[in-house]
Structure formats: C-alpha cells, structure tokens
C-alpha positions as CSV (number, residue, x, y, z in Angstrom):
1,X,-49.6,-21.2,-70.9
2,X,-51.8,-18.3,-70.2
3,X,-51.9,-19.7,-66.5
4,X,-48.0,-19.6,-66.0
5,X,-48.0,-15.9,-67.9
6,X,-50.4,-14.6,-65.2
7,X,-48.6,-16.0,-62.2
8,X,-45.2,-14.1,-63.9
9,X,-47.3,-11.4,-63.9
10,X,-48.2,-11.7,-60.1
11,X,-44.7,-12.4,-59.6
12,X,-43.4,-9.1,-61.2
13,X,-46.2,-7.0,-59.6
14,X,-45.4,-8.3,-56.0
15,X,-41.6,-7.4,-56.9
16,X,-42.3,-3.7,-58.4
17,X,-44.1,-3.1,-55.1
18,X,-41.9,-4.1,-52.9
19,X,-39.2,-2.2,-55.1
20,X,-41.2,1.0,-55.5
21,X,-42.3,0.8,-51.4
22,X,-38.2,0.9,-50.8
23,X,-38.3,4.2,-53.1
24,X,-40.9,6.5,-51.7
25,X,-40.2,5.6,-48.4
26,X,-42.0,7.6,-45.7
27,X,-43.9,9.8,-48.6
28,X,-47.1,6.9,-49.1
29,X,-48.9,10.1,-48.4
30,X,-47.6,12.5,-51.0
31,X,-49.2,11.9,-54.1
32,X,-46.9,14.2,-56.0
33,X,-43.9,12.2,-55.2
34,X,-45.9,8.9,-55.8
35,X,-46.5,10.3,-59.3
36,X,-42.9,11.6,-60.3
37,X,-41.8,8.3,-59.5
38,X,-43.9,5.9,-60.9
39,X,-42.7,5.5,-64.3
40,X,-44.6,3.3,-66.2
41,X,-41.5,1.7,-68.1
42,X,-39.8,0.9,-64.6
43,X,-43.1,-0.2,-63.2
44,X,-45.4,-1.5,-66.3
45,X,-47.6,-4.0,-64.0
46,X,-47.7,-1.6,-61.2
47,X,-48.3,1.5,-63.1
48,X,-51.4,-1.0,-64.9
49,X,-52.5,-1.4,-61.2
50,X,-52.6,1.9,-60.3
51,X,-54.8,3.0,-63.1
52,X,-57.2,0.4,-62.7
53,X,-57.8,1.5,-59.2
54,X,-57.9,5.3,-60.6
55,X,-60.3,4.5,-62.8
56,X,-62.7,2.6,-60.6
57,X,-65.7,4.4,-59.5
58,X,-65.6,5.0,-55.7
59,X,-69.6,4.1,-55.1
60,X,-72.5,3.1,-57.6
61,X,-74.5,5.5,-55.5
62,X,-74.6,7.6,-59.0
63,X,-75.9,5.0,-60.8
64,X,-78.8,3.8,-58.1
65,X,-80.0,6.9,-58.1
66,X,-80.3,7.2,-61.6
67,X,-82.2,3.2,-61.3
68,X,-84.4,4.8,-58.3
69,X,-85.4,8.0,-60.5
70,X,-86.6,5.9,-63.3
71,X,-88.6,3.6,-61.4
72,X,-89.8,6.7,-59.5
73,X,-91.3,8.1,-63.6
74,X,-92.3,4.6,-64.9
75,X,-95.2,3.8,-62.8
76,X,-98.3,1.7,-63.3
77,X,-100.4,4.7,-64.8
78,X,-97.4,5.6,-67.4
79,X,-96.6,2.0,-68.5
80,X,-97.2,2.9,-72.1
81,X,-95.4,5.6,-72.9
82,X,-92.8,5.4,-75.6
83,X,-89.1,5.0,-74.9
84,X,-87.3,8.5,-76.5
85,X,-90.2,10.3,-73.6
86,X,-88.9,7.9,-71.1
87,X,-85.6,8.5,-71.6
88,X,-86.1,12.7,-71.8
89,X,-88.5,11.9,-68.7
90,X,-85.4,10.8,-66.9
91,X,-82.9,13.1,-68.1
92,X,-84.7,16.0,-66.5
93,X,-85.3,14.2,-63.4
94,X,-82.0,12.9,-63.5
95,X,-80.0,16.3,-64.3
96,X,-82.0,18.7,-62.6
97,X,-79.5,20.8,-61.1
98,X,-79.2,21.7,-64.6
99,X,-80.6,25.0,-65.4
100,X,-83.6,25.2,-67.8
101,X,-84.0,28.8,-69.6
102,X,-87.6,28.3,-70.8
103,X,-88.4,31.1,-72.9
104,X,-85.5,29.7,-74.9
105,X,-87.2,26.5,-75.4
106,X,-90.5,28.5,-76.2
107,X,-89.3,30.2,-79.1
108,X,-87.4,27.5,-80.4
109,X,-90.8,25.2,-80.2
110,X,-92.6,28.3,-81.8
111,X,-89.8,28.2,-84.6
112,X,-90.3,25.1,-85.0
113,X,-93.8,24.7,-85.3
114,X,-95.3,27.6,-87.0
115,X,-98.7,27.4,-87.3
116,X,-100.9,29.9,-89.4
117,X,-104.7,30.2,-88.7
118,X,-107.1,32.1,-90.3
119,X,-109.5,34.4,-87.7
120,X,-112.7,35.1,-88.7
C-alpha cells in the first residue's frame, strides 16, 4: 500500500507542475511571482518540493573544512588531549573571523581564579 500511496503521490506532483508551469508562464525567473503563487493548499506536494530543495545546503564545502581544520589540530603529538579542549581547539580555528576581545577574557579568568599569596 505504501507503494501505490507514493506513486499517487508522483502522480499529483507531476500534475501540480505542469498546472503551476501553465500559471507563471514566462515569469520562471521572478521569484516574487513564484512565491505569491505557490499556495501550499493548491500545491501541497509541490510546495513540499520546493522546501526540500530550499532547505538543501548548496555545497558541504562548510562542512570539509570544518573535517580539514580538525584533522589539521589533532595530530600525532596532540593525540591525547581531552575531548571538551578538542572541541574549543576547533571552535577557534573553526570561527576565527570571530573577534576575540582578550582583555575581556583576562579579567574574567582573573575573576575567576583568584589567587592570594603571601610575599615575604
């Protein structure tokens, strides 16, 4: 059964395209008209469609680079370290168009660990 539902399916996406390509027309280019147009109770499988393919990430090349930077920190002579300095490793490397303010992170490591010592 679930066969025969997803050839209906098929069947009524192939129709709502051909019926929505008779309703824009000449505009396949204007996005704005593609969008006033598209309802999504006209066109439910369609519509479906068309957010799937918005959603879809254009390239991994995000993603690789995030694999390359991480293989670039884990290296032979750092093997060992722990996982939360791995992944903090890797957020800075990853993100560092990010701007760092590091007096900031001074004092609020000096906040943090206040240490009192006697000099003699």
């Amino acid at each position: 059964m679930k066969e025969a539902y997803s050839w209906l399916n098929m069947i009524r996406l192939v129709s709502e395209i051909l019926v929505f390509k008779n309703v824009i027309g000449d505009n396949l280019k204007d996005i704005n008209f593609i969008k006033e147009n598209l309802n999504k109770k006209v066109f439910p499988n369609l519509y479906l469609m068309v957010q799937v393919a918005i959603t879809l990430p254009i390239s991994s090349a995000t993603s690789e680079r995030s694999f390359l930077a991480m293989r670039r920190i884990n290296t032979y002579l750092r093997s060992t370290m722990n996982q939360d300095r791995f992944s903090n490793l890797s957020i800075f490397h990853i993100e560092k168009d990010i701007e760092i303010k590091i007096n900031e992170i001074l004092q609020l490591f000096i906040d943090k660990n206040k240490r009192k010592m006697k000099l003699e």
